[in-house]
N, C-alpha and C positions, 0 to 999 in steps of 0.2 A: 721386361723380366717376368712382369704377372702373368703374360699371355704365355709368355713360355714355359714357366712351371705347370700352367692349366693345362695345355697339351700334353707335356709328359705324363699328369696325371690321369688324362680323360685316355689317350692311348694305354697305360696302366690297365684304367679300367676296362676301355673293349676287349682286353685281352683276359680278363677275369671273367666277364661275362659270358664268353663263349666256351669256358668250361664248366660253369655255373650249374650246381643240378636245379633246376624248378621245385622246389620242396618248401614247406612252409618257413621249417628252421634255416634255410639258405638266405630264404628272401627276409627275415626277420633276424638275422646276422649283419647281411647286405644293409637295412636301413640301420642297425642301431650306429652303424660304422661310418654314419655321415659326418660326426665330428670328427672320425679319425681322417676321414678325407678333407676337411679345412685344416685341420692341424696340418697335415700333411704337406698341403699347401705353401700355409705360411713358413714351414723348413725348407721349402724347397726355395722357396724366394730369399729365407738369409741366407742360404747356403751358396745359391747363383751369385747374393750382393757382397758375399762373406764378410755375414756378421759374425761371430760365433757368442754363442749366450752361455752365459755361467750362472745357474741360478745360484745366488750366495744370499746369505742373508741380511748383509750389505743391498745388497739389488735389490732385496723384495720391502726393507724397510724406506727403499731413495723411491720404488713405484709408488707405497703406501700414501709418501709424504706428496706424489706428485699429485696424486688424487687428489687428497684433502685440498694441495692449491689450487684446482683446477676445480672443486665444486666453492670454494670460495670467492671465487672469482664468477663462477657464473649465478653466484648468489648478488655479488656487487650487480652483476650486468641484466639480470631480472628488476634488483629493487631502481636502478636508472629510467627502465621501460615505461610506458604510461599504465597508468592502473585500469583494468577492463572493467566494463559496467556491466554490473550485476545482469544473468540474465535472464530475459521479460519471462513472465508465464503465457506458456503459450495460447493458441485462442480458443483450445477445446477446453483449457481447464478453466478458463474464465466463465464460457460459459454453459457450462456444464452438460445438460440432456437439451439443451436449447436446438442443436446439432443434430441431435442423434434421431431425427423421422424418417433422413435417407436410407441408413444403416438398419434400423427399424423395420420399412417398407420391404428392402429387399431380404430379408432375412425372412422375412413373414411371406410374404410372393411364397421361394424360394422352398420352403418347408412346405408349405402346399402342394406346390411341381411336383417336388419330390415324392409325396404321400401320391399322390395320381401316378405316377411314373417310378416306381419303389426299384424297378430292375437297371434304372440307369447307371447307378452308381451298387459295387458289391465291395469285396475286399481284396481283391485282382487289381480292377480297373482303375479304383484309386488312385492306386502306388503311382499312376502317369500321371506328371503334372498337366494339368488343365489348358492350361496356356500354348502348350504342344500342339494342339487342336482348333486355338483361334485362327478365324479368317481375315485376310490381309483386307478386307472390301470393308470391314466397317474401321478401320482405322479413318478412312476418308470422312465417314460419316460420324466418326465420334472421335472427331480431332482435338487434340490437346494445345494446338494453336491458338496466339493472340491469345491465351488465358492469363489475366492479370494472377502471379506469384505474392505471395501463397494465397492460397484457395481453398474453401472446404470442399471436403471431397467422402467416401466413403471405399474402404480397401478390403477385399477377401485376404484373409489372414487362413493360411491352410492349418489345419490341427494336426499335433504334432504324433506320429507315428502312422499317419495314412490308411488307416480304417475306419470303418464306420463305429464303430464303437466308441471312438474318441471323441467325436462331433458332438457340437453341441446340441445338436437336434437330432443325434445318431444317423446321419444319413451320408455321413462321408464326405461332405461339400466342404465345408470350412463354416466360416462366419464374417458377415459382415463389418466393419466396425467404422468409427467416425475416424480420419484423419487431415490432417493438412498438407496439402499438399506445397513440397517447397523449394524442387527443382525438377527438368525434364533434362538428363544426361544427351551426351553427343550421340549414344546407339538408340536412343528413341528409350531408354527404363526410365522411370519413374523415380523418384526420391521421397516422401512423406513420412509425417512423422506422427504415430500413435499417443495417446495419451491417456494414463491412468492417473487412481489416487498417487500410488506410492513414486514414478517414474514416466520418464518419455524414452519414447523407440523411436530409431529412424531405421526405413527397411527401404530396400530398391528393388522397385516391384515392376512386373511388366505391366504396359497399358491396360492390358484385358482389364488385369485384378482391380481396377482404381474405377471410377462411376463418382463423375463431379455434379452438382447439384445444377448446372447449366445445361445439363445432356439431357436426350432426349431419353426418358427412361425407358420408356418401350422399345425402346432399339436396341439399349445397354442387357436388356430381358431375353431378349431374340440371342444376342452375342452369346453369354451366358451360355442360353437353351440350347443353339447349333453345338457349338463345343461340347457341351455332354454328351449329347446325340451323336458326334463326329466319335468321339474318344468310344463310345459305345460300341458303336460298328466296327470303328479301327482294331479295339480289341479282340472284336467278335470271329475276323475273320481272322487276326492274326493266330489264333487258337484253332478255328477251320483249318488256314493252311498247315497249322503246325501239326496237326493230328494228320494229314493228309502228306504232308514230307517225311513222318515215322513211320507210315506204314511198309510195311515186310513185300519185298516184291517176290512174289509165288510166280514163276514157269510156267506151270501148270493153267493157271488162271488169265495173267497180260505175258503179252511178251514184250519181250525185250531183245535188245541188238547181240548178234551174234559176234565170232572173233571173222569168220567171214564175210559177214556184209560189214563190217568194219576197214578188213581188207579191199573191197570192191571198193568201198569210199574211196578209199584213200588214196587206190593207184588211180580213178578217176578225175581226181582232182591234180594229181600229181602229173599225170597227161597233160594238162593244157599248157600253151608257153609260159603264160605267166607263173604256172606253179612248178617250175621244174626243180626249182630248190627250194621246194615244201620242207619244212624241216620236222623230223619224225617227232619229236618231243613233242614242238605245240599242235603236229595231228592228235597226237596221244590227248595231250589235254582238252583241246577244244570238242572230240569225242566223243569221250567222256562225262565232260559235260552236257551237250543234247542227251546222251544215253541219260542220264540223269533224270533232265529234264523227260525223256519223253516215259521212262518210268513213272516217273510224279504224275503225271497228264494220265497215263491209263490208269492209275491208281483212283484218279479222283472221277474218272469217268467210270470206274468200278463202282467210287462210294456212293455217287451221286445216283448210279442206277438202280440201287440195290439201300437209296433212303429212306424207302415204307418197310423194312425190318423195322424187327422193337428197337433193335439197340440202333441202328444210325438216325433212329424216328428219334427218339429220348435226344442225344445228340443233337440232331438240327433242331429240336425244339426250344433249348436250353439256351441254346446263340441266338435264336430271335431272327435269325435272316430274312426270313421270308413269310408272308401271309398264311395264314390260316386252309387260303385258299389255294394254296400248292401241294398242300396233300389229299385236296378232294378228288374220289372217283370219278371219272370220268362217266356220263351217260352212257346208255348204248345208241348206237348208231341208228337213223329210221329208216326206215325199208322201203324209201324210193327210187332202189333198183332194181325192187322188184315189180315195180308197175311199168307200162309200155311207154313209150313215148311217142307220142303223136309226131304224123308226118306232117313236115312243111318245105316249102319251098324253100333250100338254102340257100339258093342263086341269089333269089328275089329280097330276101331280108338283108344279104352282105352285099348289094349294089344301093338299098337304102341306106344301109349303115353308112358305106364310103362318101354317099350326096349329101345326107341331111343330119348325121349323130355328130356333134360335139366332139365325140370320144377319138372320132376320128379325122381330128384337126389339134396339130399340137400348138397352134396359137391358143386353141381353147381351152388346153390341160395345164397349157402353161400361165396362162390366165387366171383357173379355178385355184391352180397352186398358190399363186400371189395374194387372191381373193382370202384363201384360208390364211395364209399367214397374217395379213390383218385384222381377219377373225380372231384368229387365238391372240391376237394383243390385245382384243379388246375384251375377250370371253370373261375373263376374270375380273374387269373394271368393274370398281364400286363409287356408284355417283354421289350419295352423301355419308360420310363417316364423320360421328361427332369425336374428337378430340382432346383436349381442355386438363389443364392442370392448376386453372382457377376460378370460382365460380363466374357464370355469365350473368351480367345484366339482361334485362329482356332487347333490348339494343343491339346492344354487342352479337348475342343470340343470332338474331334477324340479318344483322352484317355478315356474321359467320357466316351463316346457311345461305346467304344470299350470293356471297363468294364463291362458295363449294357449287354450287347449282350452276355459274356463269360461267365455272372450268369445264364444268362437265358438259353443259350443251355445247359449249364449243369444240370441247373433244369427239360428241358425239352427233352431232351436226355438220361441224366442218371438215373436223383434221380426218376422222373416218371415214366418209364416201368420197372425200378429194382423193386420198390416198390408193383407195381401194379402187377408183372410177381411172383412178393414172398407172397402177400396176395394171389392169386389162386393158388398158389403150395401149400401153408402148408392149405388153407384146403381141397383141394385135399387128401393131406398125409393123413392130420386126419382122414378123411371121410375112408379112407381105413384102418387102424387099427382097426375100427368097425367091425365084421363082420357080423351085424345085417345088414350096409349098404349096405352088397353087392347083396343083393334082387333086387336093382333098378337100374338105367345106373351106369356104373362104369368106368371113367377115366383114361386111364392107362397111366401116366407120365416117365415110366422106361424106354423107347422105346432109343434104343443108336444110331440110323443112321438115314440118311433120308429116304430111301426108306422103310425101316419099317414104321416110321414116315406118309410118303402119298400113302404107297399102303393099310399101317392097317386098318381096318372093323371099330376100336374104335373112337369111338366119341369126342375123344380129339381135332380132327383138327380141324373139325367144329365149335367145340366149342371156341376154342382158335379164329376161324376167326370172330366166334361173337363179342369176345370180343375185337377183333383190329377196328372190326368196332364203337364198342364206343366209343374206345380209339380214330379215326379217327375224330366222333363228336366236341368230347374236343379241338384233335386238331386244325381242321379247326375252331371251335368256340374263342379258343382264339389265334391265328395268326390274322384273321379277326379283334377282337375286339381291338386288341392291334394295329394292322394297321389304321384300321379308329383313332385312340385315338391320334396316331402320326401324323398322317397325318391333322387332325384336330387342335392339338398342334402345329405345324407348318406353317398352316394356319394363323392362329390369331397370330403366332408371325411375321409374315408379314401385315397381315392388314391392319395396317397403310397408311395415305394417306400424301406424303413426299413433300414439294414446297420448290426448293433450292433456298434462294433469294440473296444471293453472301455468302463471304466462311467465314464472322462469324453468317451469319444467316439464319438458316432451320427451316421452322415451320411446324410443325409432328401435324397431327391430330390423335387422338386414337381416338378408337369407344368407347363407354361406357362400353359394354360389354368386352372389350378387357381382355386378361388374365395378357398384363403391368398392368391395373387398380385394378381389382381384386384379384389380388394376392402382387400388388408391387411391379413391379419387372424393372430391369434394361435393357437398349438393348440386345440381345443372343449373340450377339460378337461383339471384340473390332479388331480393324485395325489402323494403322500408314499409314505413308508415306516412303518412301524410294528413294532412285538415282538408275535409272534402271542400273544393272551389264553392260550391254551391250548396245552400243552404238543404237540407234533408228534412222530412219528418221523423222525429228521437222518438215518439211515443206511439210509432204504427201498430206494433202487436195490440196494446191497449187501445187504440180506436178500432182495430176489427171485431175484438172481445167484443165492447160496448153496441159496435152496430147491431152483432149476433145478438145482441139479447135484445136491445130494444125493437130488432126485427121481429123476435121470438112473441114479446107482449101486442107487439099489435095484432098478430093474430088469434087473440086471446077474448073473450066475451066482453070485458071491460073498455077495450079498444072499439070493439063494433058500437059498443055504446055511449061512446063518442067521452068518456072519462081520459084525467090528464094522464101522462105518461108518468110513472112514478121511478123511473130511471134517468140520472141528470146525464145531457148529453156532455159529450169529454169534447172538448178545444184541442185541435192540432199541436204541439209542441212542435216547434221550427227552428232549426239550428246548425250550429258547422256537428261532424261529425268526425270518425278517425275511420280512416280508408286505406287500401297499399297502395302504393306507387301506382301500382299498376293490376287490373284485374283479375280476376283470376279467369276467364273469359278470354284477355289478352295471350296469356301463357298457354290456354289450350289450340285456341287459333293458330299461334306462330309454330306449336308442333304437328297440329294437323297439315298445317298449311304447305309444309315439307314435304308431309303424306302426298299430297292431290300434286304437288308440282312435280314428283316424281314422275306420275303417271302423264300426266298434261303436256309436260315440255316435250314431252319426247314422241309425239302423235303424226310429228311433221317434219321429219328427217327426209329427208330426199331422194327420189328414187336415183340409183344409180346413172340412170341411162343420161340426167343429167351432165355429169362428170365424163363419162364416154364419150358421147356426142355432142363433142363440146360445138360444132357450129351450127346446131340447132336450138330454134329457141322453139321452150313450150308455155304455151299459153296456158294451159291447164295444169299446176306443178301437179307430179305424183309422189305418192311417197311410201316410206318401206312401213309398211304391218307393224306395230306393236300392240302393248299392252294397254285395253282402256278400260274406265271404273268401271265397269258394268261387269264385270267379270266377278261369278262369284268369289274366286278367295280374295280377291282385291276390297269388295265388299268384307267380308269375313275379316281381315286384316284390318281395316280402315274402323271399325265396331269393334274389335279387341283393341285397337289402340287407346281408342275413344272413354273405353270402358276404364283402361289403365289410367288414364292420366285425369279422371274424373275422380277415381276412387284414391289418385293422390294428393289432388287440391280441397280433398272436402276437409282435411282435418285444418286446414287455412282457415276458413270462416267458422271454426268452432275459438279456433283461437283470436281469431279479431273479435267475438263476445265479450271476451276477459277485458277489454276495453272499454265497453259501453260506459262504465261505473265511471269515466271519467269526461265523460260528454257534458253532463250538468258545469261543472266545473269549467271546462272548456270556454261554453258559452255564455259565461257571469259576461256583466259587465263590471269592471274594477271601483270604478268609481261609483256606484249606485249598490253595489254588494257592502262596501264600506260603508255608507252613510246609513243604510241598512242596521248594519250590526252597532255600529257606534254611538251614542248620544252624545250630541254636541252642541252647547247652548253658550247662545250668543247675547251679548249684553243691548237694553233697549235703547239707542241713539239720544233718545231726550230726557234718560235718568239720569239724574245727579246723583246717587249714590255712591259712595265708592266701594264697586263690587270688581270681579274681574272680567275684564271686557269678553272673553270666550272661555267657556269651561266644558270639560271631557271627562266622560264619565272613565276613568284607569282602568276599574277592573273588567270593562269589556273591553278596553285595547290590549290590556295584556294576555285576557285570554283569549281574544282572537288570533293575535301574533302567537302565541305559544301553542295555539293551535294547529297555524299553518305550517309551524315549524316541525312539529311532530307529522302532518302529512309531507315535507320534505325527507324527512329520515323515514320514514317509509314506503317514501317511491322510490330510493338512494337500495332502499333493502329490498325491494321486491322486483324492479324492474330492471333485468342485465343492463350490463353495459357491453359486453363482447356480443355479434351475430350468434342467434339460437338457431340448430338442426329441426328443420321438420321437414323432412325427408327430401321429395325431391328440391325442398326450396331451403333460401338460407335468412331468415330473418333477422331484419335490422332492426331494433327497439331502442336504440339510444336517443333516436331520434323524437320519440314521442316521452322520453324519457328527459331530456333536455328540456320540452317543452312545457310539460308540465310543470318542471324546478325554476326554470325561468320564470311562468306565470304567480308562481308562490311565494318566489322571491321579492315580483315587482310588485306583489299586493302589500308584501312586510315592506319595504323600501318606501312605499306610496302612504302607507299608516304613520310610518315615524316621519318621510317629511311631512306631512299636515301636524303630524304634530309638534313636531320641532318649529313651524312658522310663526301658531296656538302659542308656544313658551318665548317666541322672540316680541309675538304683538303683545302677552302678559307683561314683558321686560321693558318695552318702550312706553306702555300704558305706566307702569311705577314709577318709572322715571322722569313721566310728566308730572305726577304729583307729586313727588319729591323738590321738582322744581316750582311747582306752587307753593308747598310750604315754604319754601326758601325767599320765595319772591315777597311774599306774606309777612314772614319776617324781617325783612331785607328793608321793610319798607317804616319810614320817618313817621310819626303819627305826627300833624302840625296846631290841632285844636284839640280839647277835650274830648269830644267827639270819636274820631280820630283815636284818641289813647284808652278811653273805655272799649272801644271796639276792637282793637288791639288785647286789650286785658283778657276780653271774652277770647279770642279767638286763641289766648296763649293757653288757658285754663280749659280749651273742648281741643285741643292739642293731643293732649294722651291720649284719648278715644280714638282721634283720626288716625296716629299711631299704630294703636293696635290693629285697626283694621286691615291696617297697610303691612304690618307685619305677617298676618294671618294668608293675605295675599303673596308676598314674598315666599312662606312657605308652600303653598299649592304650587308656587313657580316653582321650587324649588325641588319641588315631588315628580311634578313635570318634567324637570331636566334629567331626573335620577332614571326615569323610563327609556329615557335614551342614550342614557351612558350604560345601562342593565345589557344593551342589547346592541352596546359600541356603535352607535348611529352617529357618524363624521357632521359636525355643525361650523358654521362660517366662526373664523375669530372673533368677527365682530359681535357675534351673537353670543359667545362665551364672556367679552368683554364688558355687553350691557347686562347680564346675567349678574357676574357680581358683583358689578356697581350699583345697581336695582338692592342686594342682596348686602352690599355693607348701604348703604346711603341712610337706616334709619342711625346708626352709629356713628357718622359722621355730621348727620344734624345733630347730635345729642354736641357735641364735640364743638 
């Protein structure tokens, strides 16, 4: 019954439509009347079911009431549901700008590009979304596959009204921002979700717009960059052609189709069998349009001819189509037609050409074709590119480059002259199962030794040395290319201008142009510190002072005179010392070393002829021409490089000085530096006194420990703990930063246990005399004797007392040094402490 009321009304409507004027008020009548079209509807359907409706007031107060049951009810059937859990904050707000370097990076790229390239983007070209103009070939390469959901990620968010005005950088691109990504739809869009202070967005974006922190950025860059560029030109001509479809077609000037060559057309086509019922209409229009088209066509061969006027100059200038160099004068022509041309024998030169020229064998032409196309794969190979989106070890470094170099000889050793050596043998081969070919020079590749080989008449060796001389071309073109590319890359990662202002602060100047800034990227290697293996001299500058001078006095009258030297000579100081990992000597090696092997590896590539004539062996290999050190700019390159990366490891050993100050330290010995500073006096084995068996003088432990403890909190203050910037390198300090706090610590650690052993033999010393007095008293006197000596010993009782009390408390003062400074002691040793500590209270007792 629904589908048949929808018909009556959608036929209703075609039939409205086709008298319908096109006017603004018609088509803004047309929409407002779309409820009248559902209304319409639903009467048409009770009218088919016949219902009939009586709105009464009765009816509207029985709907009223239905409502009210019916959201009661789905009030019951909500509060039965399970209750949802609150939901999470998301993972950009958690963690705040933690995120945000990707976003960051390309926004900063981005606004650069743009400032270099100000014409790519106007307030035209805009208005087309961006993503119109991505290419299908980096989907493959910047695949959203296998990516664990959700994921951080970074989304161009376009700015709202599509001018440059708008943009946040005024440049009409949009902006980057941090997102999460948090579904990939069935048509391949994207799904993420934006997050502010006050709200979160979810927006569904195409791939382009999104750049996950997994992807290759420089790829995502290139993406980017083509699509402006694409959308640039797409608009540029669409404006060319547009201005070129408007133009006014003038008689006078093109012509154009007549109504009788229109005629001739027609009944020409309408002659043949097949077109005998050509139907006049679509002659008309198919016509038509050629005449159109071939209007268009002379018009633009008008405007194009006639582009060095002002006004189509201005014009083409503004679209950017074409080079600078398409509207240059042409030279004038030189005038060697007017000089004679000497006679020669033409016979004699075109019976040579057909015997012995290359030009005139198409196994040869077809050969050099082949020969160049592996040329031009290789023309533009670059054999080391450094890469890296985190700092290298010098290790790592050395792998890297050692990897890149092992592709590359094999790319340019093997797979090149195999390749090149087997496109001119098979069509050699070809050419010779012809034997129409064999009329003209003819190649003969079957040759099995060498002296056949270069004593044979046949053209093959020349031939083959032609082609090692292109091959030589390629070579030296890209060794060169690839040399400068490095050597330039290595440049600019020196750069940098470094001022060390003590050892947690270096300020690095980068140039704008730097490839840190333009690409992002981090220092090219990371370094530590280390304790040299082997012992050093710490006081060298101070022994060469001292030699210089005491050299200075012996040449002095007093020396001839055979008088003592009154300069004391200085003793060597010998010691460990603080060094990097790795030298700085190492670091320039492993980038030179790149230098030399570019040129080196590649001296010995192999002559073609190899490859051709494969069932010859040569005893003597040959090989194709390249590029060797000896060559001035190679030199030149190799001394600028040199010069680079010197001038950027010297501020390295300004700042491994800021270290010296901790050399002394270093090489204390612990145990003999304490005995040193401490006084510590021990009781005489064969006194009887009661004194205490070891005593420490306190206020030199405490202020040695309170000492060490304030150079703790100032190596804690002074020395980073995160890697510092100094330019090309990234330095690691925590590690001599550790070593020092550990050294400090185990001095304070080594002070209190000696002295906490000191308070346990004080503790076990009392407690022995404690049980002598007791034993003393304990004891029967059985004679006079006996009880007199008794009497004495109860009456010089308070003396030994006090003594022992006076000792108790030095114990006493002893144990407070180490509870001052929370030093963990055995139970037992707390247990005999105040037993020691009551026991004169319990003999009273």
């Amino acid at each position: 019954i629904f589908i048949t009321a929808m018909k009556k009304i959608r036929a209703t409507n075609k039939a409205k439509l086709k008298s319908l004027e096109w006017t603004d008020e018609a088509i803004e009548q047309l929409t407002y009347s779309a409820p009248q079209v559902l209304t319409a509807v639903a009467d048409e359907v009770d009218k088919v079911m016949g219902i009939s409706v009586v709105d009464t007031m009765e009816s509207k107060i029985a709907r009223a009431q239905q409502r009210k049951l019916e959201a009661e009810q789905r009030e019951i059937k909500k509060a039965k549901m399970p209750q949802k859990l609150n939901r999470q904050d998301s993972l950009l707000a958690l963690q705040g700008n933690e995120l945000d370097h990707l976003p960051r990076r390309l926004n900063k790229y981005f606004a650069h590009y743009l400032d270099q390239n100000p014409n790519l983007i106007n307030n035209f070209n805009s208005m087309f979304p961006l993503d119109y103009y991505d290419s299908s070939t980096y989907d493959e390469v910047l695949s959203f596959k296998n990516v664990s959901l959700p994921a951080e990620a970074a989304c161009l968010m376009y700015t709202s009204g599509g001018g440059p005005e708008v943009s946040p950088r005024s440049k009409g691109l949009g902006n980057w921002q941090s997102c999460k990504l948090l579904e990939i739809t069935s048509d391949g869009l994207l799904k993420v979700e934006t997050s502010s202070i006050l709200y979160d967005d979810i927006f569904v974006l195409p791939s382009m717009l999104v750049c996950l922190e997994s992807m290759n950025f420089g790829t995502y860059l290139d993406r980017i960059c083509d699509a402006l560029k694409r959308r640039h030109y797409a608009v540029s001509l669409c404006k060319y052609f547009t201005c070129i479809r408007n133009m006014p077609v003038n008689e006078r000037i093109t012509s154009t189709m007549t109504h009788k060559q229109f005629e001739r057309i027609y009944f020409r086509a309408a002659s043949m069998d097949k077109l005998l019922g050509l139907n006049a209409d679509v002659a008309n229009t198919e016509i038509d349009e050629a005449k159109r088209e071939f209007e268009i066509v002379m018009n633009k061969i008008i405007f194009d001819a006639n582009m060095l006027s002002s006004t189509n100059y201005a014009f083409f200038k503004s679209l950017r189509l074409a080079p600078s160099s398409l509207f240059t004068v042409p030279t004038s022509a030189p005038l060697s037609g007017l000089k004679p041309v000497p006679a020669y024998n033409m016979k004699a030169k075109m019976a040579y050409h057909k015997s012995n020229s290359y030009l005139n064998s198409r196994a040869a032409v077809a050969s050099l074709q082949g020969l160049l196309k592996e040329n031009n794969n290789m023309i533009k190979t670059i054999l080391i590119n450094i890469e890296y989106t985190k700092t290298f070890t010098l290790e790592k470094f050395e792998r890297y480059m050692g990897e890149q170099m092992m592709a590359a000889v094999r790319q340019m050793k093997q797979d090149w002259p195999s390749k090149a050596g087997s496109a001119i043998r098979h069509c050699i081969a070809r050419e010779q199962e012809d034997p129409a070919s064999l009329t003209c020079v003819v190649y003969d590749i079957s040759l099995r030794n060498v002296f056949d080989y270069d004593q044979s008449k046949n053209q093959i060796k020349s031939f083959l040395e032609r082609n090692n001389l292109m091959m030589s071309d390629v070579l030296k073109e890209v060794v060169k290319n690839s040399l400068c590319h490095y050597a330039k890359i290595v440049q600019q990662f020196c750069a940098c201008e470094v001022i060390v202002l003590d050892v947690k602060n270096i300020q690095v100047n980068i140039p704008a142009d730097s490839i840190y800034k333009t690409k992002v990227l981090p220092p090219l290697f990371s370094v530590a510190f280390r304790i040299a293996a082997e012992d050093h001299v710490l006081n060298g500058p101070e022994l060469d002072e001292n030699k210089k001078l005491i050299a200075a006095w012996m040449r002095t009258k007093e020396a001839e005179n055979g008088e003592k030297c009154p300069i004391p000579k200085l003793a060597p100081v010998v010691g460990k010392t603080f060094e990097y990992s790795y030298s700085m000597s190492d670091f320039k090696n492993a980038l030179l070393k790149v230098h030399k092997w570019i040129v080196s590896d590649f001296k010995d590539v192999h002559h073609v002829q190899k490859f051709v004539m494969e069932k010859i062996y040569f005893p003597h290999p040959r090989h194709i021409p390249s590029v060797t050190e000896d060559l001035p700019w190679v030199v030149e390159s190799y001394k600028a490089t040199e010069a680079a990366i010197d001038k950027a490891l010297a501020p390295l050993s300004v700042y491994l000085q800021f270290f010296k100050k901790y050399e002394s330290f270093v090489n204390i010995d612990i145990s003999q530096y304490i005995a040193t500073r401490i006084s510590v006096t021990t009781k005489d084995p064969e006194s009887s006194e009661i004194e205490l068996p070891v005593s420490v003088n306190l206020v030199q432990l405490i202020a040695l420990i309170d000492e060490h403890l304030a150079q703790i909190k100032d190596i804690e203050e002074s020395l980073p703990v995160l890697p510092i910037e100094c330019g090309l390198l990234l330095v690691e300090v925590v590690s001599v930063r550790n070593l020092l706090l550990e050294k400090h610590r185990k001095i304070i650690h080594n002070i209190l246990t000696a002295h906490g052993e000191r308070t346990v033999l004080i503790g076990q010393y009392l407690e022995e005399e404690f049980k002598k007095i007791n034993r003393n008293l304990s004891r029967r006197p059985e004679n006079i004797e006996e009880l007199t000596e008794m009497e004495e010993y109860v009456n010089g009782l308070g003396n030994l007392l006090t003594t022992l009390s006076n000792c108790i408390q030095d114990m006493m003062a002893y144990q407070r040094v180490l509870d001052t400074y929370k030093f963990k002691t055995e139970f037992d040793s707390g247990l005999l402490l105040w037993q020691g500590f009551a026991a004169p209270t319990k003999g009273a007792a």
